[in-house]
N, CA, C and O of each residue as an XYZ file, in Angstrom:
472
protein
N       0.844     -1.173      0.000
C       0.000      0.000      0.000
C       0.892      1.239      0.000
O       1.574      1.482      0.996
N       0.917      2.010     -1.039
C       1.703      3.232     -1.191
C       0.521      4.806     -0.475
O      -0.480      5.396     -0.879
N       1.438      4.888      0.739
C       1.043      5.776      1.604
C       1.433      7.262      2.088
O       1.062      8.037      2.969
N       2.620      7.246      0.775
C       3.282      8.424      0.659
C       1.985      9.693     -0.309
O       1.508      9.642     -1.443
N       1.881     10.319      0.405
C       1.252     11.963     -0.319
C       1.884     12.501     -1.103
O       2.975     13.047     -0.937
N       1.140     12.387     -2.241
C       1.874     13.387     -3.701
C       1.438     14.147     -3.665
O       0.210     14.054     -3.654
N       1.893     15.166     -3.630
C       0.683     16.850     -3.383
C       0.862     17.566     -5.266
O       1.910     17.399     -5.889
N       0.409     17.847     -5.493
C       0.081     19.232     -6.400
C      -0.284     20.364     -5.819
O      -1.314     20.958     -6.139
N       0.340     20.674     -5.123
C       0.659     22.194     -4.634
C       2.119     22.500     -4.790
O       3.046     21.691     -4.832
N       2.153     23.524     -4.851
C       3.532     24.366     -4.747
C       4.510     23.417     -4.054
O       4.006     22.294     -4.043
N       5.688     23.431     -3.485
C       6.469     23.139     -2.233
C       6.620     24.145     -1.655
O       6.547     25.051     -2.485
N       6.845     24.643     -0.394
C       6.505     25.237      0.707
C       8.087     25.739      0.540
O       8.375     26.535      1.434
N       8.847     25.553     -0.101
C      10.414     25.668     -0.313
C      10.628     26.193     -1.874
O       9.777     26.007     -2.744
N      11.826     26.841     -2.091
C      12.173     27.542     -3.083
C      13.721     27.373     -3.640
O      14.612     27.973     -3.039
N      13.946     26.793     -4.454
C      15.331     26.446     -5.277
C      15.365     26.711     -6.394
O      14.611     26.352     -7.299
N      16.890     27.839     -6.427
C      16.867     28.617     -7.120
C      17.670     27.611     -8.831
O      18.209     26.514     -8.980
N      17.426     28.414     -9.483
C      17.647     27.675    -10.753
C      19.006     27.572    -10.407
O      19.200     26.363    -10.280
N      19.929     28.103    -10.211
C      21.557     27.686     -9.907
C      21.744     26.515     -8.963
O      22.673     25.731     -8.767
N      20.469     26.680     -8.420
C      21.132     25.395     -7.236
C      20.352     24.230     -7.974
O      21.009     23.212     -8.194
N      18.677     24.261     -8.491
C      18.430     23.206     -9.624
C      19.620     22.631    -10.300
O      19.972     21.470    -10.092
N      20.156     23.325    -11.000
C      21.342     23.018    -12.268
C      22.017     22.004    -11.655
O      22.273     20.911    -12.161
N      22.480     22.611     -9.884
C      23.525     21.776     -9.424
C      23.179     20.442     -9.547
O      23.761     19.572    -10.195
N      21.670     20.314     -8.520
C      21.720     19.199     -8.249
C      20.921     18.393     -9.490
O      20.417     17.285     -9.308
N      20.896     18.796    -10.222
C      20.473     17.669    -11.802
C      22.092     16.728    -11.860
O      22.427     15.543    -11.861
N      22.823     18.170    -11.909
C      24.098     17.094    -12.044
C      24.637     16.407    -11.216
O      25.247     15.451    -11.694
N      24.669     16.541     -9.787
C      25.280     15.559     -9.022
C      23.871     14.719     -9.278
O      24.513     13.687     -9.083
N      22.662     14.276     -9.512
C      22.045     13.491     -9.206
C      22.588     12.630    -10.823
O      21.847     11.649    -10.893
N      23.357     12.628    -11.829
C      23.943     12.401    -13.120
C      25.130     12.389    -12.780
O      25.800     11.773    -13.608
N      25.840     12.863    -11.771
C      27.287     12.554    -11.983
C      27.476     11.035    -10.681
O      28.316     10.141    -10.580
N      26.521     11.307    -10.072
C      26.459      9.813     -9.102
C      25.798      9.353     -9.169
O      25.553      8.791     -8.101
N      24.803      9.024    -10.291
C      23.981      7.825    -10.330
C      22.992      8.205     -9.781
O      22.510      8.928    -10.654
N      22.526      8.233     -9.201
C      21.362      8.723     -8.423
C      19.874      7.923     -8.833
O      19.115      8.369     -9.694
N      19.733      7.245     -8.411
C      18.265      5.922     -9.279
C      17.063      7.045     -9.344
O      16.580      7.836     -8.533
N      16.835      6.722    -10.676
C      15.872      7.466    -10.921
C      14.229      7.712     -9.507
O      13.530      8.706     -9.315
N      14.194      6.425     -8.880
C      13.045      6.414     -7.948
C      13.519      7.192     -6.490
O      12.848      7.079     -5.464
N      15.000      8.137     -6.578
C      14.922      8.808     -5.430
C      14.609     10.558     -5.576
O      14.644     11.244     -6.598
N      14.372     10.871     -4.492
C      14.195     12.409     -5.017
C      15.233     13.452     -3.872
O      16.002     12.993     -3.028
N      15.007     14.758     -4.117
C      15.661     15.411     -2.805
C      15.350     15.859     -1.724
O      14.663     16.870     -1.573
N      15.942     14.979     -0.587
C      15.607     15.254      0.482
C      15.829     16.096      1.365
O      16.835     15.987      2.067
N      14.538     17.588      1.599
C      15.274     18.548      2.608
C      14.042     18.315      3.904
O      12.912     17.828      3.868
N      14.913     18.947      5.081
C      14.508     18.589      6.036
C      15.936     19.477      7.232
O      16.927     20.167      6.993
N      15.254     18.922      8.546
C      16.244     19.420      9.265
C      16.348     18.186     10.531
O      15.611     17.204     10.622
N      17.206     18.466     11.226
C      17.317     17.739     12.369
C      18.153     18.244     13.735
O      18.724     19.332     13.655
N      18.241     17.466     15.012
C      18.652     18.551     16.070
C      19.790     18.577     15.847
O      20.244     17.712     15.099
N      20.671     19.585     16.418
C      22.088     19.869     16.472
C      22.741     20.705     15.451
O      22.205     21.603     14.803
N      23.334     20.510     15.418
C      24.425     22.027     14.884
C      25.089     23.212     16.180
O      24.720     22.911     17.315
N      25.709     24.072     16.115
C      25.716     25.177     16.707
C      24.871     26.135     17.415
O      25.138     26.935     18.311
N      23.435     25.772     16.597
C      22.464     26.950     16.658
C      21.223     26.516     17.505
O      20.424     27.109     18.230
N      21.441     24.977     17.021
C      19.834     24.033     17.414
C      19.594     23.309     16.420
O      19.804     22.148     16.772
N      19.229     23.352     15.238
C      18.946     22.551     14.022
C      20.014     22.799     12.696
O      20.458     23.884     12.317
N      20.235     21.681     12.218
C      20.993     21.920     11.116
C      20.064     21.434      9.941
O      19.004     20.850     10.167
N      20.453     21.666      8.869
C      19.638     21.097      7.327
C      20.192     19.591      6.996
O      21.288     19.164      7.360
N      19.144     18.816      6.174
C      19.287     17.913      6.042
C      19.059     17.973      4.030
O      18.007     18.227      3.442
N      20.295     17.678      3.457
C      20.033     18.438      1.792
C      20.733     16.798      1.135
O      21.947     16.592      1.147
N      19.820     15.867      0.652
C      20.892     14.193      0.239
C      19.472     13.999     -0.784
O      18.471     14.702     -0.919
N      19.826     12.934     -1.306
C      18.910     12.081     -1.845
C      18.342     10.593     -1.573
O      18.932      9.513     -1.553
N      17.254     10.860     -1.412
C      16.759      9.730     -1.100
C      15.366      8.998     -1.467
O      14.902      9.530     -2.475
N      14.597      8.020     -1.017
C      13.701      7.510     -1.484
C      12.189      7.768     -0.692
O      12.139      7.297      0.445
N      11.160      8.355     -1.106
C      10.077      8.947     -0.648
C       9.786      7.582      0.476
O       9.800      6.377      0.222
N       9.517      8.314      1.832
C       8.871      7.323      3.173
C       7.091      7.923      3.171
O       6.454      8.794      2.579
N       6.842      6.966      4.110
C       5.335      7.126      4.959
C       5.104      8.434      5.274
O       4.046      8.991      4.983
N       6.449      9.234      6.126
C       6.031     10.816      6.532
C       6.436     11.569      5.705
O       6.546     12.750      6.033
N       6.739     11.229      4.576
C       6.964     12.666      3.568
C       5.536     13.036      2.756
O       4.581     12.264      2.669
N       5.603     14.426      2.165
C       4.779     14.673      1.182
C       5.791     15.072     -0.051
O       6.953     15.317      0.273
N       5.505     15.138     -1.175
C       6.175     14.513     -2.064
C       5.479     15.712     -3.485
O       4.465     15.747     -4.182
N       7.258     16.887     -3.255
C       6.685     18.186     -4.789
C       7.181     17.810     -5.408
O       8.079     17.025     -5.105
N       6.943     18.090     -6.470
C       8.150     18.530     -7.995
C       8.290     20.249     -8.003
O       7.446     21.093     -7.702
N       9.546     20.392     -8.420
C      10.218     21.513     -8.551
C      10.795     21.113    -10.172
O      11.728     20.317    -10.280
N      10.219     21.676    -11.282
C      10.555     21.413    -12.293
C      10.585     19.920    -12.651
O       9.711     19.171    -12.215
N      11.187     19.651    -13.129
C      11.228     17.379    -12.810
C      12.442     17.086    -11.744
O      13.318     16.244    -11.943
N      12.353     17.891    -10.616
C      12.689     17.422     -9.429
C      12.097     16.952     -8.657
O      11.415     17.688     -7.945
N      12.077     15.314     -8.406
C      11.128     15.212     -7.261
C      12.066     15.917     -5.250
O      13.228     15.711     -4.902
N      11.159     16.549     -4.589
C      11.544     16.866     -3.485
C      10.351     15.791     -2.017
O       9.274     15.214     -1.866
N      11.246     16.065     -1.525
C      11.099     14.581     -0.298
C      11.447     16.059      0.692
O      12.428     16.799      0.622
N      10.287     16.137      1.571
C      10.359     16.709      2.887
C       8.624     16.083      4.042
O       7.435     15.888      3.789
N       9.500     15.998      5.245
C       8.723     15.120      5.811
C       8.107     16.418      6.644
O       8.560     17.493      7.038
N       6.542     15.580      6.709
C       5.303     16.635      7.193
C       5.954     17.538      8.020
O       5.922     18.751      7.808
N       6.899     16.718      9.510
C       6.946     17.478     11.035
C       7.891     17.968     10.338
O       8.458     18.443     11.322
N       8.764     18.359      9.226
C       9.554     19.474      9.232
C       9.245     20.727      8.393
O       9.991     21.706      8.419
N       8.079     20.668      7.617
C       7.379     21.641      7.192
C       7.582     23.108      7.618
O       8.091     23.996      6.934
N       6.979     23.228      9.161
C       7.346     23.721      9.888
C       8.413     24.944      9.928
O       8.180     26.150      9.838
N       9.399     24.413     10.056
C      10.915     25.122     10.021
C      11.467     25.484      8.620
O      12.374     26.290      8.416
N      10.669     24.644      7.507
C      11.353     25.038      6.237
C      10.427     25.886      5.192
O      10.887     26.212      4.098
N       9.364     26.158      5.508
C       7.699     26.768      4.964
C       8.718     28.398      4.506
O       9.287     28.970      5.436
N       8.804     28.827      3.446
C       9.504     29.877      2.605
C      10.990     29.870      2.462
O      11.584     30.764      1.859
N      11.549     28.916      2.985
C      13.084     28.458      2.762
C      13.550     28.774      1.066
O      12.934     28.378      0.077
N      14.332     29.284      1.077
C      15.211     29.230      0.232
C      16.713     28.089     -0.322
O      17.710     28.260      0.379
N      16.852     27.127     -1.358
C      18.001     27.082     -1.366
C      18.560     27.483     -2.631
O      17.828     27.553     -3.617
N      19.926     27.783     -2.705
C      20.551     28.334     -3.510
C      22.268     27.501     -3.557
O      22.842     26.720     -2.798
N      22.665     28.230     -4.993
C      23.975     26.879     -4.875
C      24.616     28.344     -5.505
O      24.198     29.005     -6.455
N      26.068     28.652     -4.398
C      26.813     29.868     -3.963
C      28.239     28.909     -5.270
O      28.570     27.730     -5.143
N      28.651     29.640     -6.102
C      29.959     29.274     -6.304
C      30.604     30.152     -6.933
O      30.582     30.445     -8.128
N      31.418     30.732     -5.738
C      32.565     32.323     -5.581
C      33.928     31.798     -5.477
O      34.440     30.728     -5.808
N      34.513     33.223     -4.731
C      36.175     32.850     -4.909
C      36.087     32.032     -3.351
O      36.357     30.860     -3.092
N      35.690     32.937     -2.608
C      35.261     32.409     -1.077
C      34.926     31.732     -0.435
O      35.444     31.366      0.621
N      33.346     31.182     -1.239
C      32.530     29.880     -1.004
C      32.209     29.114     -2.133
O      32.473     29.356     -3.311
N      31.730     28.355     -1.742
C      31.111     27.338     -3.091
C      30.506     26.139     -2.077
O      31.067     25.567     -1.142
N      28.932     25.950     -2.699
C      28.119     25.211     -2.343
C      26.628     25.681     -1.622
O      26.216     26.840     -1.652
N      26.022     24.713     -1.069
C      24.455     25.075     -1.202
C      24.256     26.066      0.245
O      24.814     25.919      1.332
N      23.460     26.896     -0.090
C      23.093     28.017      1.051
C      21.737     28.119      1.120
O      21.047     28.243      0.108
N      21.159     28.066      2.559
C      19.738     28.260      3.056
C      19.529     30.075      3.432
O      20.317     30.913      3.869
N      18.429     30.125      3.117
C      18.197     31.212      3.448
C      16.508     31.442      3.834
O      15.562     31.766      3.117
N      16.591     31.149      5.170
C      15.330     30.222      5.789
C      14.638     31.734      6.965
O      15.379     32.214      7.823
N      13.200     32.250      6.759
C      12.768     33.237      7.285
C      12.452     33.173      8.627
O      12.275     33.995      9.526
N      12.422     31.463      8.471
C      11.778     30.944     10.028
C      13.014     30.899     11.342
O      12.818     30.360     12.432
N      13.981     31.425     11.032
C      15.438     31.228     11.889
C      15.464     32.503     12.398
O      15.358     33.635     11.928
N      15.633     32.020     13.486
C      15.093     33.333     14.558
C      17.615     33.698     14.428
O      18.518     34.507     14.218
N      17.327     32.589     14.701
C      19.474     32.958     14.580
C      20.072     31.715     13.583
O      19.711     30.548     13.432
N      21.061     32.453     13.031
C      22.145     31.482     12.653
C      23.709     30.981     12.908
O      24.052     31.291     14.049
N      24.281     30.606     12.504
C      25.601     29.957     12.821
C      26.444     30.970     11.535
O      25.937     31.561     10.582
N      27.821     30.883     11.940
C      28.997     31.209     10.791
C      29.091     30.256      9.743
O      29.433     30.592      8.609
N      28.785     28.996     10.076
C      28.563     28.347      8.674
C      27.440     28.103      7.970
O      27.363     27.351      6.998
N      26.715     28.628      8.371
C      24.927     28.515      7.411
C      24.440     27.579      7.268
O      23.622     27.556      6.348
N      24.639     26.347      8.035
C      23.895     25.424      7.952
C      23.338     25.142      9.114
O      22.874     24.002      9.068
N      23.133     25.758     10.352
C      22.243     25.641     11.758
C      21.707     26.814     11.658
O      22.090     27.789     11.011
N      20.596     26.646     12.481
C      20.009     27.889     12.721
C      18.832     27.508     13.759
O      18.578     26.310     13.634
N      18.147     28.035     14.598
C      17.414     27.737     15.701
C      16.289     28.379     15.233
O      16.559     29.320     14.488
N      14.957     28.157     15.448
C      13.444     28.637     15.380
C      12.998     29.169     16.451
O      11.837     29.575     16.501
């Protein structure tokens, strides 16, 4: 019994075409089986309180389940929550390089941008 929620609504999250691009290709430069999608989310710890959770993986029971262009995205209900107008974006400067949140619901963040507390 397939119990995963496919929504046709929006995703509650926002990825920007630079960071799309990225991850088409790492999901092509590692294989990536076509039946997984991207998984954002958060979990406890980091510096701040919560850090991001940005991999690929295969849709569960508690996710609801967007497309972002023919991206499938995997974020589970209870983290909705913390990621509802999130931004991600894929940074590649002289300085940095790689994926950056830019999340409204973070009351603070960390020096490395990947914690942040609600």
């Amino acid at each position: 019994m397939d119990t995963v929620k496919n929504t046709a609504i929006a995703p509650p999250i926002k990825v920007t075409a630079a960071a799309l691009t990225e991850l088409k290709a790492i999901m092509i430069n590692q294989n990536i089986p076509a039946d997984h999608g991207l998984r954002i989310g958060v979990k406890g710890g980091g510096c701040s309180g919560f850090s991001y959770i940005l991999g690929f993986d295969v849709a569960k029971e508690k996710d609801d389940i967007y497309y972002l262009d023919d991206l499938k995205v995997l974020i589970e209900k209870a983290h909705g929550l913390y990621l509802a107008g999130m931004e991600v974006d894929w940074v590649d400067g002289l300085n940095n390089r790689g994926f950056s949140f830019n999340n409204p619901n973070a009351t603070d963040t960390c020096g490395c941008g990947s914690s942040f507390s609600a």
